[in-house]
C-alpha positions in Angstrom: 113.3 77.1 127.2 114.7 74.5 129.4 116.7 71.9 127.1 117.9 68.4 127.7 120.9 66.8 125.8 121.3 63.3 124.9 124.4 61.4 124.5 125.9 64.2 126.9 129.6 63.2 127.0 130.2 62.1 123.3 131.7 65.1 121.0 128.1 66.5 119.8 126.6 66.4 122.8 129.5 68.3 124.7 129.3 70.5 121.7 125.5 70.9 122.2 125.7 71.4 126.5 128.7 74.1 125.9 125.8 76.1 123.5 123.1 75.8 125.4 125.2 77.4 128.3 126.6 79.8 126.7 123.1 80.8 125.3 120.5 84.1 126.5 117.9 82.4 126.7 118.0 78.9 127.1 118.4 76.4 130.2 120.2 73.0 130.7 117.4 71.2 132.4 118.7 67.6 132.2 121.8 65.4 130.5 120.9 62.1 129.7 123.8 59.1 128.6 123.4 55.1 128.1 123.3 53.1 131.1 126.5 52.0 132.4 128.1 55.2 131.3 130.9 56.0 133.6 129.9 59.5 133.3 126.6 59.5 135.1 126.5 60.6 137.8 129.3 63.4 137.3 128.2 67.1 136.8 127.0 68.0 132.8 129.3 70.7 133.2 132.4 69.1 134.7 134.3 69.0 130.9 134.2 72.8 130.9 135.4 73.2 134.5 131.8 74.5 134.9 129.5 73.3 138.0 125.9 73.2 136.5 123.7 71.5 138.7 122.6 69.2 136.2 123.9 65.7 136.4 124.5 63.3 133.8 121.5 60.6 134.4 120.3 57.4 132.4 116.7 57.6 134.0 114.8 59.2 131.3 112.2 60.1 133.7 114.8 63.8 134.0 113.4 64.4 130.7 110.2 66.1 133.1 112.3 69.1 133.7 112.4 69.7 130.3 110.8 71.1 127.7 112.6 69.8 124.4 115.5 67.3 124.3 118.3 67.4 121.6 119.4 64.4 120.3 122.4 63.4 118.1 122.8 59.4 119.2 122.2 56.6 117.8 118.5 55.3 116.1 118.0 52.6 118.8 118.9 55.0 121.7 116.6 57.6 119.9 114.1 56.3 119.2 113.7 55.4 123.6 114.3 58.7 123.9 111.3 59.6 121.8 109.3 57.5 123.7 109.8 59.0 126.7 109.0 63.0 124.8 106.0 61.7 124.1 105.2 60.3 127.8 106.2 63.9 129.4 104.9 66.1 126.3 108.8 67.3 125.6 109.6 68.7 122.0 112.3 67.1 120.3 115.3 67.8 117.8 116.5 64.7 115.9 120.2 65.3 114.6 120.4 61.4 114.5 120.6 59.2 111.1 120.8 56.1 109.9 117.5 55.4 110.7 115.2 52.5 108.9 111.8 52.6 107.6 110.3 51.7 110.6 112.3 54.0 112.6 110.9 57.3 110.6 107.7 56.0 110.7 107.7 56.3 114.4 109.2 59.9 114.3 106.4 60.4 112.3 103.6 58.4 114.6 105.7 60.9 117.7 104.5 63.9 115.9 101.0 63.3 116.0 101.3 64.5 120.2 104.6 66.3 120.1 106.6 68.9 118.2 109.5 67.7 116.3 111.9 69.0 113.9 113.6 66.1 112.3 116.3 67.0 109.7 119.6 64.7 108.8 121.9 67.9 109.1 121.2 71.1 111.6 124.0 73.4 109.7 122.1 76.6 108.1 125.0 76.0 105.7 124.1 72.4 104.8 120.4 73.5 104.5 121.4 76.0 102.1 123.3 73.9 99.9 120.3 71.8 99.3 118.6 74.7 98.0 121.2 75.3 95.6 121.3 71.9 94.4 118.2 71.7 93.8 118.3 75.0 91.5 121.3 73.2 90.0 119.7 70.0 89.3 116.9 71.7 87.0 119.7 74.1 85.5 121.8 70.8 84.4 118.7 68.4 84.1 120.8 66.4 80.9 123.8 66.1 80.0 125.7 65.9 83.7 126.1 62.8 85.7 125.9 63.7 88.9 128.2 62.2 92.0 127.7 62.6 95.5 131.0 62.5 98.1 131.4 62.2 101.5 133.6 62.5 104.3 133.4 61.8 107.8 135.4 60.9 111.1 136.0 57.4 111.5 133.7 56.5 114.1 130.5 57.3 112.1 128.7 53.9 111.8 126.2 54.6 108.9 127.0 55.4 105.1 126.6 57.6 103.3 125.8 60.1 105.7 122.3 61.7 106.2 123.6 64.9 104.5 124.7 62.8 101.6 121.0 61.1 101.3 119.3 64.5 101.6 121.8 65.6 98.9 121.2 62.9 96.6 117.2 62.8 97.3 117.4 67.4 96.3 119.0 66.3 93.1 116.9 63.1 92.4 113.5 65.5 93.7 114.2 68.2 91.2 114.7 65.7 88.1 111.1 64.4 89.6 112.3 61.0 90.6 112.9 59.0 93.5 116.5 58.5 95.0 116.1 54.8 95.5 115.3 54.8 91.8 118.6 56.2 90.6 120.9 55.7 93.2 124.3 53.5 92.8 125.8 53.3 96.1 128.5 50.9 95.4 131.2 50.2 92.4 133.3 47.4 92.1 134.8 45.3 89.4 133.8 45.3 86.4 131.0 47.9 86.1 130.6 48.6 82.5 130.3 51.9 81.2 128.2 54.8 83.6 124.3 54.7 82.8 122.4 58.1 82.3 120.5 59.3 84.8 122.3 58.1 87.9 123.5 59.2 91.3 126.6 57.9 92.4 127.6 57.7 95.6 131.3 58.0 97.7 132.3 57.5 101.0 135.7 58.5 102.6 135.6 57.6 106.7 138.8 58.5 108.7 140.4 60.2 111.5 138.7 63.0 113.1 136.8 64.7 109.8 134.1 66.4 111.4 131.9 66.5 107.5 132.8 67.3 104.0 130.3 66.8 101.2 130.7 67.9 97.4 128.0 67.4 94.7 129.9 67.0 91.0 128.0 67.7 87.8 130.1 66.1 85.4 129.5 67.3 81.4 131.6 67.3 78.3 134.4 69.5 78.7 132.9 70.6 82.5 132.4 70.0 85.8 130.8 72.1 88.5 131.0 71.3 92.0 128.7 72.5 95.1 130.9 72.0 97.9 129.9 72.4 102.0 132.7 71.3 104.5 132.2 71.3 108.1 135.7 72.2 110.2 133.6 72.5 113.8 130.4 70.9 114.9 129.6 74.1 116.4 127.6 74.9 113.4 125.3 71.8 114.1 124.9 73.0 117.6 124.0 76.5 116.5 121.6 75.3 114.2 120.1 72.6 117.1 119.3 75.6 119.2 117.7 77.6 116.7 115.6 74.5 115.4 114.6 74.5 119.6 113.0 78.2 119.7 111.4 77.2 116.4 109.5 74.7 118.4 108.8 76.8 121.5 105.4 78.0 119.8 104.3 74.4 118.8 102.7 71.8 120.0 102.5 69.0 117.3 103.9 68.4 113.9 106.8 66.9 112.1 109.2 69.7 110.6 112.5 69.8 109.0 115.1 72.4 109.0 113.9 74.4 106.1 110.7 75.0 108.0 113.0 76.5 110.8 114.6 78.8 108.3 111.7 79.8 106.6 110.3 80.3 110.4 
């Protein structure tokens, strides 16, 4: 498959380029950045002392040497990207969060004439947690408050993260009600005393913390804990690529990363 990265000379998508090259069967076919970058122009490869061929371009018109584009950016600069899949009929992995209604309901109007998988963490790790939360969740369905934390580098702009929504929607799912429901995203002053039935919510943002997230189920007398901490985005890549050779078969359709593992 010939992939194209987005946001190529940001810590992700370095992360993603240095996969893809290092992987069997799968081809940089374009590097795409934000116009006025003062990368474009230079070779994708140039941060590995590697000469690739493929330069780093804002014209989104590259994406026709592709045939599915990674993208970990931001919603407004994926959501152009999308637009231009759909124009040249290239699949498409969304790492990206944060985004709004209307944002997701375009993902979802994309994948009416396009393949995407669409998931708010690409770690197999991550997607396994979920599982087991969700296990948990109808194990300890009274009796346990439940808590969601997160931590993340300092120059993530939305909170909580995606992984901490998709966390909080497993345990909210398997008690059969909505997040938005239960949630409490926010404590301060006086709060009175905890109601039953909630999801809390923490955020920790600072220096370079590439993702920590713990789950508590607090009872009387006990706590348990389901803990997944990130210490390399390399997992995200691996996880990107696999999600791509998921897609090399389709042709529409909106998936998420449990589809790729259960692919």
């Amino acid at each position: 498959m010939r992939i194209a990265i987005a946001g190529a000379d940001g810590r992700m998508g370095r992360m993603l380029i240095e996969a893809v090259l290092n992987s069997s069967d799968l081809t940089l076919a374009a590097a795409l950045n934000y116009k006025g970058s003062p990368s474009i122009g230079q070779d994708a490869g140039a941060f590995l002392g590697q000469a690739t061929g493929v330069q780093i371009t804002d014209d989104l018109d590259a994406l026709a040497n592709a045939d599915c584009l990674i993208d970990f950016t931001r919603p407004e600069g994926t959501l152009e990207h999308l637009e231009a899949c759909v124009r040249h009929k290239v699949k498409c992995i969304i790492g990206t969060t944060g985004f709004d209604e209307q944002g997701k309901q375009a993902i979802q109007a994309a994948a009416t004439q396009i393949a995407i998988v669409f998931a708010p963490n690409m770690s197999v790790g991550v997607n396994a947690t979920l599982k087991l939360l969700q296990l948990a969740a109808k194990l300890l369905d009274s009796g346990y408050d439940v808590e969601v934390f997160e931590a993340h580098h300092k120059h993530k702009v939305d909170a909580p993260s995606g992984t901490a929504l998709a966390m909080g929607e497993a345990v909210a799912g398997a008690w059969g009600k909505s997040l938005e429901d239960i949630a409490d995203w926010a404590r301060h002053g006086h709060t009175g005393a905890r109601k039953d039935g909630q999801i809390g919510f923490s955020v920790v943002r600072g220096g370079d913390l590439v993702g920590d997230h713990t789950v508590f189920f607090c009872g009387e007398g006990e706590r348990i804990e389901i803990t997944h901490r990130a210490s390399s985005r390399a997992t995200y890549a691996q996880g990107s690529l696999r999600a791509a050779r998921f897609l090399a078969n389709k042709s529409t359709g909106l998936f998420n990363m449990q589809d790729v593992l259960a692919g």
